[in-house]
N, C-alpha and C positions, 0 to 999 in steps of 0.2 A: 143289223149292220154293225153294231158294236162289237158283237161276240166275233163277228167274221172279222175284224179289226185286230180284236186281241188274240185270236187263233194265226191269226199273219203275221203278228207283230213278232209270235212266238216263235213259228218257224224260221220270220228273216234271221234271228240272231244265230240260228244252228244253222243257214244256209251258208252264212259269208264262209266258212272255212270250207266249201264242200266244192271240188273242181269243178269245169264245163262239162268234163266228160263224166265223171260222177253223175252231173243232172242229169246228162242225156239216160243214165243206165236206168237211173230212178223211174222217170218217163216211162221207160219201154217195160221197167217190173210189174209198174202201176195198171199198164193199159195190159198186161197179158192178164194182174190179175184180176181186171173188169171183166176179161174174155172168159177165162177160169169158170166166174161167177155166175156167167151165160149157163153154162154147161150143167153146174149144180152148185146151190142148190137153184137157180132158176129157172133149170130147162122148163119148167112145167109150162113158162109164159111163153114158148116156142115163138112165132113171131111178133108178138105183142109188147109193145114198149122197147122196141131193141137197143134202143140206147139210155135206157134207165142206168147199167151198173158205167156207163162209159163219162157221160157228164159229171159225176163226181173226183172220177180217175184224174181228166183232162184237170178238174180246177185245180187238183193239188197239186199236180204234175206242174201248172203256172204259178203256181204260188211259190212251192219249192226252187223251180228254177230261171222261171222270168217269160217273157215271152214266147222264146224262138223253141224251147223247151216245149211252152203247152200249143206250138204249132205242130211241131214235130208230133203229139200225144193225140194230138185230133187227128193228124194224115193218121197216123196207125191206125188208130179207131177204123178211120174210114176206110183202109186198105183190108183190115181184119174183116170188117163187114162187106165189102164186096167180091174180094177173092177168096175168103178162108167161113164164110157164114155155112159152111155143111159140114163141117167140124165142127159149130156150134148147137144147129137142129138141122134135125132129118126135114124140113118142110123150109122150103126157095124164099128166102127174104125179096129180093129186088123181083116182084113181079110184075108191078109195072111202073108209070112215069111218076107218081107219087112214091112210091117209097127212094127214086131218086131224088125226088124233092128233098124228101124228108132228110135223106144224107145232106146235103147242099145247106138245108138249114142247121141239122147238126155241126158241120163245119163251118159256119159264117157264125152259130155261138160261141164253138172252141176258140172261134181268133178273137170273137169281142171280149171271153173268159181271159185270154190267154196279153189281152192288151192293158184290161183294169188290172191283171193283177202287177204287169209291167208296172203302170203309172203308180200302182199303190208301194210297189218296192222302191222306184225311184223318189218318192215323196218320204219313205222311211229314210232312205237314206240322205235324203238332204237334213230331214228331220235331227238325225245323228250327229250328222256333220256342226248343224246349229246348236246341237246340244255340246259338243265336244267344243266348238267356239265360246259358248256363252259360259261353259266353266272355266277353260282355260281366263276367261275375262275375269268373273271370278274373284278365280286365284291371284292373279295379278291386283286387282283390286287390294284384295285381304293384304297381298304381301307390300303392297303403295304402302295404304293405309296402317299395318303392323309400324314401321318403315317410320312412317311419318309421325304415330304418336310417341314411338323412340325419343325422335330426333326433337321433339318439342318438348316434352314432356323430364327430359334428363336434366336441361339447363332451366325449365320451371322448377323444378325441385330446390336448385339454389336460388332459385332468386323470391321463391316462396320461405323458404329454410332459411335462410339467413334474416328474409324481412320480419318473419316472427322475432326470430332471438330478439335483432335490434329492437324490436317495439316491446319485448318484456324486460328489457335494460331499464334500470335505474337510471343513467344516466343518459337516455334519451328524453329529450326536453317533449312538450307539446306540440312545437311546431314540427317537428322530425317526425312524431309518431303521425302526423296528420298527413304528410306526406308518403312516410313506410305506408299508412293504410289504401292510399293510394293504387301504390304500386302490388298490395296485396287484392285488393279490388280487380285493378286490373290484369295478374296471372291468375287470378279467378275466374275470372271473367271468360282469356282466352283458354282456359284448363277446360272448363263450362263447353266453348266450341267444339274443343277435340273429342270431350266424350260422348256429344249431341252427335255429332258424324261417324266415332264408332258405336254409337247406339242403332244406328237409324242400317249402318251395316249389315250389324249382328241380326238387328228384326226383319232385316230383306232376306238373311240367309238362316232366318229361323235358326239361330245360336243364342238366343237368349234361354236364360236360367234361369230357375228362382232359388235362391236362396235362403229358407229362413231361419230365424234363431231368435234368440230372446232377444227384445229389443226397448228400450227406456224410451214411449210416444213422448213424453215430457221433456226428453232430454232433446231429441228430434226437432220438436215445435222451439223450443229454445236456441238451438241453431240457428234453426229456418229465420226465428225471428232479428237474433245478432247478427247474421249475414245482410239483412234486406234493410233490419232499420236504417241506418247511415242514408240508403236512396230515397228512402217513403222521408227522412230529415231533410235531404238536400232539395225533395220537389213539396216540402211543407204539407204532408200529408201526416194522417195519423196511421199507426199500422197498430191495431190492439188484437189481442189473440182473447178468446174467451172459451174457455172448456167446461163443459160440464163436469160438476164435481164426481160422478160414476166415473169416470173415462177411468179407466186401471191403465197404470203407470207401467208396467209389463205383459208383452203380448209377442207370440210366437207371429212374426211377421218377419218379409224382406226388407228392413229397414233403410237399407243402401237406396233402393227404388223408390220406397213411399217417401225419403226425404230428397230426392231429384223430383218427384212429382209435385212435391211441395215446392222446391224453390221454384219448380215451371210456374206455376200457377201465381203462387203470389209476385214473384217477379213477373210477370205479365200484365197481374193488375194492377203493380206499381208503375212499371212504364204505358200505359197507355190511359192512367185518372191524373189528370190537372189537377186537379182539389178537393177538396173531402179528405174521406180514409177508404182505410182498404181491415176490411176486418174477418180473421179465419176461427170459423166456429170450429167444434169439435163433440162428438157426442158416440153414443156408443147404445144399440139397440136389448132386448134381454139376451138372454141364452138359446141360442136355436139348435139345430143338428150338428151332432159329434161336441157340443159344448163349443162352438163357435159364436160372436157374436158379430152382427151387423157394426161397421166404426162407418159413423157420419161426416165426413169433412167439407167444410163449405169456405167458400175464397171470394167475398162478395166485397165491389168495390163500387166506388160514384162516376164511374168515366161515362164514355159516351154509350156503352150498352153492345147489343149485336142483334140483326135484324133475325128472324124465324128462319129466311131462308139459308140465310147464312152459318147457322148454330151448326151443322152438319160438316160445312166445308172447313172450320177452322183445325178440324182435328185431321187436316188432310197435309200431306210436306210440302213444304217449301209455299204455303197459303199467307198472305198480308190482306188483310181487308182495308179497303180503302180507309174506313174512320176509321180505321183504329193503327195508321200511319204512328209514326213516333220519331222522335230524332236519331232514337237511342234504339234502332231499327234492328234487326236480327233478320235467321235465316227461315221461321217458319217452320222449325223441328220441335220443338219443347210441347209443343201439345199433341204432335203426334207420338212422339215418345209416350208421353205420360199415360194418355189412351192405352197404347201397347203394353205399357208397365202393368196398370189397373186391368184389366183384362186377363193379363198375365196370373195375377196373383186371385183369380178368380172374384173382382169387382166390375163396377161399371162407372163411368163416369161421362158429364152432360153439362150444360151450360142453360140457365135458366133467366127470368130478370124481364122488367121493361126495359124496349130500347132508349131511348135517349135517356136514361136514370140511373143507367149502371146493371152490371150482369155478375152473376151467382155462377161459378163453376164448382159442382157437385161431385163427389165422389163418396163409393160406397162400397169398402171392403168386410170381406170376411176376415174374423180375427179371432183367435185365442187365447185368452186371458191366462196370465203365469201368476201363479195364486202364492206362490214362495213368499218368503218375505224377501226385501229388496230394499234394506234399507242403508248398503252398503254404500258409498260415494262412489260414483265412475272417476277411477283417479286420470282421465285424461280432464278433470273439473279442478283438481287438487296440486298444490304447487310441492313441489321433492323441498325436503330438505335436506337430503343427502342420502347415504347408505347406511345399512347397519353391517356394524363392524364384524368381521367373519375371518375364520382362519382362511377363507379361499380367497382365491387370489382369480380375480375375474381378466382371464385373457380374451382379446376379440381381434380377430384378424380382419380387416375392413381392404374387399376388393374389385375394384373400381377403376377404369382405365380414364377418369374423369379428375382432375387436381380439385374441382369445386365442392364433389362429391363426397371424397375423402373428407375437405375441411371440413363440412359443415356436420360429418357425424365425429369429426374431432370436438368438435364447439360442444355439441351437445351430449359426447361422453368424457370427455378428458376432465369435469369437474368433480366428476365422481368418482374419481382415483382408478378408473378402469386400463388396465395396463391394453395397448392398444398397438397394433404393428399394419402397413401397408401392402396391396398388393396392387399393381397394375393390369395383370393379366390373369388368369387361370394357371398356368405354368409357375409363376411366382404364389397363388395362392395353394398349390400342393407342394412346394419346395416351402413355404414356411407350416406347415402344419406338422410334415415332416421332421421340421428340427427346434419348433416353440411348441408345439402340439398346444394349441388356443381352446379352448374351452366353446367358442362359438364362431361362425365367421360370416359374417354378412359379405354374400355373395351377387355380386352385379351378373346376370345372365349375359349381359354382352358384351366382350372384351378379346382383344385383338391374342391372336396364336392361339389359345385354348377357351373354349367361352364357358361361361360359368355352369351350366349344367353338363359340356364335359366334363368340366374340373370335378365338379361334385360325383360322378361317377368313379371317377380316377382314383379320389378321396377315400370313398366307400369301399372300396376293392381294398385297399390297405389296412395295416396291420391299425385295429381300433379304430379305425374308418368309420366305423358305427356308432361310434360314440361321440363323436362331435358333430355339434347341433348346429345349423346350416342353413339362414334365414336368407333365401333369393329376393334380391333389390332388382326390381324391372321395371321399365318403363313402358310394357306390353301392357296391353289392356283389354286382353281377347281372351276368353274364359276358358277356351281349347289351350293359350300358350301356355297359362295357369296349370291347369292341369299335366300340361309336358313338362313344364318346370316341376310340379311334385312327385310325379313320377319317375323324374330321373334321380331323386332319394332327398330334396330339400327338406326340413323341418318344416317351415313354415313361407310365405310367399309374402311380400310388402310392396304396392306398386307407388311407383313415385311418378306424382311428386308427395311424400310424404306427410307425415305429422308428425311433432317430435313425441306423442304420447304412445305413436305404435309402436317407435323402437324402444322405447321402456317399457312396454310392456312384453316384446319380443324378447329382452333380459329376463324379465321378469319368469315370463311362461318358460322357456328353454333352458337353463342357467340358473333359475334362484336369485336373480339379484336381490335383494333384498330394501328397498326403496324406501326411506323414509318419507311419509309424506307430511304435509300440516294436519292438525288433528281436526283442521274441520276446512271445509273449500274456502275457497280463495275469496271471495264476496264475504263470507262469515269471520275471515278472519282478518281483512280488511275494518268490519265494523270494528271489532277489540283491540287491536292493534295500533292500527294506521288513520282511520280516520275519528280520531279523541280530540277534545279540547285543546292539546297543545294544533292538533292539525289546521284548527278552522283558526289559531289564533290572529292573525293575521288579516282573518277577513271582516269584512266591515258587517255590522251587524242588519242593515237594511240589505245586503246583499243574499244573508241568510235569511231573512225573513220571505222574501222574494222566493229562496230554493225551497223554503218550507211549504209554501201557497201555491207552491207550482206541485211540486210531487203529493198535495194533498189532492189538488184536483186531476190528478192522472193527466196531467197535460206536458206527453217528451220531450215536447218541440220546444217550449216555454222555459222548460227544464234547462233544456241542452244551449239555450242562449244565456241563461244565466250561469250555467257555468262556463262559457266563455268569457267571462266576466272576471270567475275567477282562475280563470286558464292565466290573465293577464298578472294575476298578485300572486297564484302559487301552480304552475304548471304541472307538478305533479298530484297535486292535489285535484286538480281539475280533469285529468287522465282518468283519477281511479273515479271520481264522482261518474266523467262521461262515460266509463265502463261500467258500472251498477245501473245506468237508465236503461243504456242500450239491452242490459242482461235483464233487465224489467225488475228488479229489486228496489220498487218502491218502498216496502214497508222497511227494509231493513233502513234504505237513505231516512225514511221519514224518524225513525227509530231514535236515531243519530243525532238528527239534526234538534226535535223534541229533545232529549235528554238536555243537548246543549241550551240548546233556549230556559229550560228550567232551572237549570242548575247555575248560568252563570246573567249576570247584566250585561248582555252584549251592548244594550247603547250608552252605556256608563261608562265601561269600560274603549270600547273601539271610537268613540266621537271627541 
């Protein structure tokens, strides 16, 4: 039945262009050359099976052209066999009332042949019809949603962009940065929504990718953990990360995906445990096939747990299980994601644990270890101190039909002496390249009269067109637009809402900027610098002894109250302190604070 399916299926798509009368001709070929085949090579069966080469004729005959077609193909049958059968054999078919039967029944199967295959052509083509609807929906969908991460996604960019600068200002107090973190929280947050819904898109319409490249686990877990502590601080939990000392610090993975699966996971277990912690192991199996190895990741927390039956449905969309209700409520995508991501990237991932004691979300990828050395600093870790001095003269054309857009890559290049020019449109960004000729132009793909990947064709077509480097700013987030945008000749693609470490590095790779950075990260050069003797002089000496017994016992929570303590006598000082706990830089805090206790009489002095 299947094959009779797929042989139907074939002909309806060559029938639709074929006329009525066309079918009818078909028909009448079909059923002469059934008769033909009577003749030779069949004669030998003289009256025996007289309708063996006919019953096949008729069904194609219905297939091809529909019902009234494989009606039409049985009457011939049955007129060729009653008036024309001694043109077929020398010896009288119709001898007596059965072989009239037997026509009678041969015509009453031509019309039941001739009626399924009607019903099976009109069910093909409803079938069509719903298929050509459910794309067209789609599409529409794809182009909503394209649309939509635009239109959010362009004004998160400044209100993310600007909130960083203001909280790495000097002169933002503690209480300012408490609040920027806030508002960075929450365009996180809903940034977090828009790419859960084009996720959950992309894996209905199988448009998911993997991507991999060399990727710092270390630097990942580090994120993960600066992002979430602040919540696992605010709901008095602890969030400690523990890795085993094997885990290699470089591995050919999709690290975009394994750190969205991470913040599902542990942001899950932070909002749904009241008390305790929430703690993510990490470990890594031997060497197996291709030099791949087994990565362990585990997310186990103290909430209420999840019943057996239910371990299955949570990785299902838009799923809330009763216990594990929360305030802080979402839409029930982040573990279906994550499943589809782990999957994706050829792992598996499960939920394990007693119920009422807390539950184990397990995940287990294949990974490749990068045996290079790597001891380079990721300078999005490393604070610029400026350029090095160079006979070139760094031009960038910045085009943007957005005022907020513009600013905020003013802010962030205009201290670096980068000579910098406007555009609003496409048309405006091929009329200045034309007459500044820029060295690079950070191009907005969507902008009113000419949009950005016209412009950049336009560009390309002109004289040295080729030569300028041409990094697309888009607020798409569809891995197809991606690819339309570098194909229409971009150098490189950045989606916003940005970071300010990709557009220095977008300088950097394209351009040569040449970056001065600190000679060592920003936590390290904090200890030498910034937080010395003269820093703590101020604070009272039982206040540090307090910060000392707290960060000996790994206790952040304990930490992070005591320096609110000194948030109140030195605000900046209590910033970079609360920024080394959250970055887990105990030893270096403890380092600091030891040296000072040794070195000087804090109760002698401060009482």
């Amino acid at each position: 039945m299947n094959t009779f399916k797929v042989i139907f299926s074939s002909v309806y798509q060559k029938v639709n262009s074929v006329t009525i009368s066309e079918r009818y001709l078909v028909g009448l070929i079909l059923i002469l050359f059934g008769a033909a085949l009577r003749i030779w090579p069949l004669g030998v069966l003289e009256t025996r099976a007289p309708w063996l080469t006919f019953y096949p004729m008729v069904m194609i005959a219905s297939l091809f052209g529909g019902v009234y077609v494989g009606l039409f193909s049985t009457l011939l049958s049955c007129i060729i066999m009653y008036y024309f059968w001694q043109l077929l054999s020398p010896i009288p078919f119709l001898k007596d009332v059965f072989d009239i039967l037997g026509m009678a029944v041969f015509f009453l199967n031509g019309a039941m042949i001739s009626g399924v295959a009607e019903a099976m052509r009109r069910a093909q083509a409803r079938a069509k019809k719903a298929q050509e609807l459910s794309d067209a929906a789609n599409k529409a969908k794809s182009i909503f949603l394209a649309n939509m991460s635009h239109e959010l996604r362009s004004p998160l960019n400044a209100i993310l962009g600007f909130s960083q600068l203001l909280n790495k200002s000097a002169e933002t107090s503690a209480k300012q940065k408490k609040h920027l973190d806030i508002i960075s929280r929450s365009g996180e947050h809903l940034l977090h929504l828009i790419n859960n819904v084009l996720d959950i898109s992309k894996i209905e319409s199988g448009k998911v990718v993997l991507e991999e490249k060399e990727t710092d686990l270390y630097q990942i877990l580090s994120e993960v953990n600066s992002s979430l502590y602040v919540k696992a601080v605010e709901k008095k939990l602890k969030l400690m990360v523990e890795i085993d000392p094997v885990v290699p610090h470089v591995v050919l993975i999709d690290g975009v995906k394994l750190k969205q699966v991470l913040n599902n996971l542990v942001g899950n277990a932070i909002k749904y445990t009241k008390q305790g912690s929430v703690t993510v192991r990490v470990n890594v199996g031997t060497h197996g096939e291709n030099e791949k190895r087994m990565m362990h990741l585990e997310v186990e927390d103290t909430g209420p747990g999840i019943k057996i039956e239910d371990r299955e449905n949570v990785f299902l969309s838009f799923v809330q299980l009763k216990e594990r209700l929360s305030s802080d409520i979402g839409y029930g995508l982040g573990l279906t994601i994550s499943k589809q991501f782990v999957e994706l990237m050829g792992g598996h991932i499960g939920v394990k644990g007693d119920y009422g004691t807390g539950s184990i979300f397990y995940v287990e990828i294949p990974v490749t270890e990068i045996t290079a050395e790597t001891d380079k600093e990721l300078s999005n870790n490393r604070e610029i101190m400026g350029v090095e001095e160079t006979n070139t003269n760094y031009r960038v054309v910045i085009a943007d039909d957005q005022l907020e857009n513009r600013a905020l890559l003013h802010t962030l290049l205009e201290p670096y002496g980068i000579e910098l020019r406007d555009a609003v449109n496409g048309r405006e960004a091929i009329d200045l390249y034309e007459e500044w000729k820029p060295a690079l132009i950070f191009m907005d793909i969507r902008m009113p009269e000419i949009d950005g990947m016209a412009a950049t064709k336009i560009i390309r077509k002109k004289k040295g067109g080729s030569e300028v480097k041409i990094v697309a700013l888009t607020a798409h987030a569809i891995e197809e637009e991606r690819i339309e945008i570098m194909l229409s000749g971009c150098d490189d693609c950045i989606r916003k809402p940005y970071r300010d470490h990709e557009i220095y590095e977008a300088l950097s790779k394209h351009i040569a900027v040449k970056f001065r950075y600190a000679a060592q990260s920003k936590s390290d050069l904090l200890l030498q610098s910034e937080l010395n003797v003269q820093a703590f002089k101020y604070i009272p000496a039982e206040i540090v002894k307090e910060l000392q017994s707290a960060v000996e016992m790994l206790d952040d929570i304990l930490a992070l109250r005591i320096i609110d303590k000194i948030n109140l006598i030195d605000p900046k000082l209590g910033g970079k302190l609360s920024e080394m706990v959250l970055k887990i830089h105990h030893k270096e805090i403890l380092s600091i604070v030891d040296s000072i206790m040794e070195k000087f009489e804090y109760g002698t002095r401060n009482t």
